[in-house]
N, C-alpha and C positions, 0 to 999 in steps of 0.2 A: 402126805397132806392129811393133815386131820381136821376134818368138817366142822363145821358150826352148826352145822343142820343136815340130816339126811331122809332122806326121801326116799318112799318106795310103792311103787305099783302096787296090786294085790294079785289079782288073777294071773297064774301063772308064776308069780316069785311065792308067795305067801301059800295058793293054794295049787294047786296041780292042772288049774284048769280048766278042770271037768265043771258041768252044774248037774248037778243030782237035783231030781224033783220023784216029788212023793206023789202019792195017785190024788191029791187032792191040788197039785199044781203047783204044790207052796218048792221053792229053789233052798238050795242047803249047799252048801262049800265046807271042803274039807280043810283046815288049818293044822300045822304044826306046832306042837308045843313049845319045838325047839326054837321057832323063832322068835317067841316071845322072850326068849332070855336075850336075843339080841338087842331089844327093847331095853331091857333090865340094863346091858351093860353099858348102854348108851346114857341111862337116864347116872347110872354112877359118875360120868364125867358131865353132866351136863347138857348132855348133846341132844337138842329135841328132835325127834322123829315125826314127818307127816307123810300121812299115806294120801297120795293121789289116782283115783281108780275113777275111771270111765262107768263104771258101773253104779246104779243108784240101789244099790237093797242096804237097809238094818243091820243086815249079816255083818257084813265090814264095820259100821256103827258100831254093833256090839261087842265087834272084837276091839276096835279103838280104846273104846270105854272099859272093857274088863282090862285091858294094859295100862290105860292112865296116857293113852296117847292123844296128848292136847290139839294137832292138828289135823284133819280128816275131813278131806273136802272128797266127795263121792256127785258124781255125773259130769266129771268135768273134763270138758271138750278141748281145752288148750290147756296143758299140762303145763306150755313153758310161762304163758301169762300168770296160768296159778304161782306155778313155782316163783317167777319175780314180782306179785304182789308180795307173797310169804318174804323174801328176801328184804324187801322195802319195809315192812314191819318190822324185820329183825335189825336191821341197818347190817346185812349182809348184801354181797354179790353173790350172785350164780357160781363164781367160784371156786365161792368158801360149801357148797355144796357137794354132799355124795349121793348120787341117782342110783337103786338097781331095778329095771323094766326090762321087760321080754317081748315087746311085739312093736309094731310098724306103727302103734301110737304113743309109745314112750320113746321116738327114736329124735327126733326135734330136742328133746330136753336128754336126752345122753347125751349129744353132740356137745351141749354148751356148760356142763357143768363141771365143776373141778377134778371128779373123779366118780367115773362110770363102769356100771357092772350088768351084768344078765347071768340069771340062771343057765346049766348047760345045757338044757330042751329047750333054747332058744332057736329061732331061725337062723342058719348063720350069716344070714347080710344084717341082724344084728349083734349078731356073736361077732361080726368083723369092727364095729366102730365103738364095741367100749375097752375098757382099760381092763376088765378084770370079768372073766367068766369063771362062775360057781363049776367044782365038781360035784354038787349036790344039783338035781332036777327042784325046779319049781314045786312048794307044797312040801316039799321034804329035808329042811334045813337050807336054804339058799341064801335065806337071810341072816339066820344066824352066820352062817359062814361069810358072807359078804361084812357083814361088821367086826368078826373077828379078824378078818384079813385087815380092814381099817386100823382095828387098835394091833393088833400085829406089827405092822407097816411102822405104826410112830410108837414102839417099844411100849405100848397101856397094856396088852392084853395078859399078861401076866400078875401084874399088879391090881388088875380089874376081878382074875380068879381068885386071888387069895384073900378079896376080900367075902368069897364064899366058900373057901377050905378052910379056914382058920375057924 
């Protein structure tokens, strides 16, 4: 199945988890570069990407924004109403989406979308109900990995690289 739309938590797929704060209080999260090219491959075929995180800091905002990631809803408490206002905009179903979330508040919107993933430092009561666990931990390529499984799956990822080796 290849998405029309894919969607990804932060804390814990994107960043490891952790919050780091400095001695003046300010929070700092750790991102990978790698999964920004998950980003990259996606925007080659079209596929928009929105990040929905429970969390309200900038952080995430300016990671949205330095990728060119057009949706990015942050403090939101019902992941599955976000995700099907987003699908009614796009005149998509839940479906036609790919989820990947790590915790007991992305687990509502794994159950119901086309094709669902977690990082492997997942809990396993929700390593048990998606479709596709990273061998990469949260923070440390899970998402890229989770999207090249994607275009893997429907024969893109190849053709998606060579348009960055050539």
């Amino acid at each position: 199945m290849l998405p029309k739309l894919v969607i990804t938590d932060i804390d814990g797929v994107w960043t490891d988890g952790g919050m780091y704060y400095t001695e003046q209080g300010d929070v700092m999260k750790r991102f990978s570069v790698k999964d920004g090219w998950g980003v990259i491959f996606l925007r080659k075929l079209n596929i928009p990407v929105a990040i929905m995180t429970g969390e309200n800091t900038q952080i995430v905002q300016k990671r949205a924004d330095k990728l060119k990631i057009d949706y990015c809803y942050l403090g939101v408490k019902d992941k599955v109403a976000q995700a099907e206002e987003l699908c009614h905009e796009l005149g998509i179903t839940l479906q036609d989406v790919a989820f990947i979330g790590d915790d007991v508040n992305d687990l509502a919107l794994l159950r119901k979308v086309g094709f669902s993933a977690s990082p492997s430092n997942t809990p396993d009561y929700v390593k048990r109900e998606v479709d596709y666990v990273t061998a990469q931990h949260g923070g440390f390529g899970a998402f890229r990995e989770f999207v090249e499984k994607l275009l893997s799956d429907n024969g893109m990822l190849e053709g998606v690289l060579q348009q960055f080796l050539s």
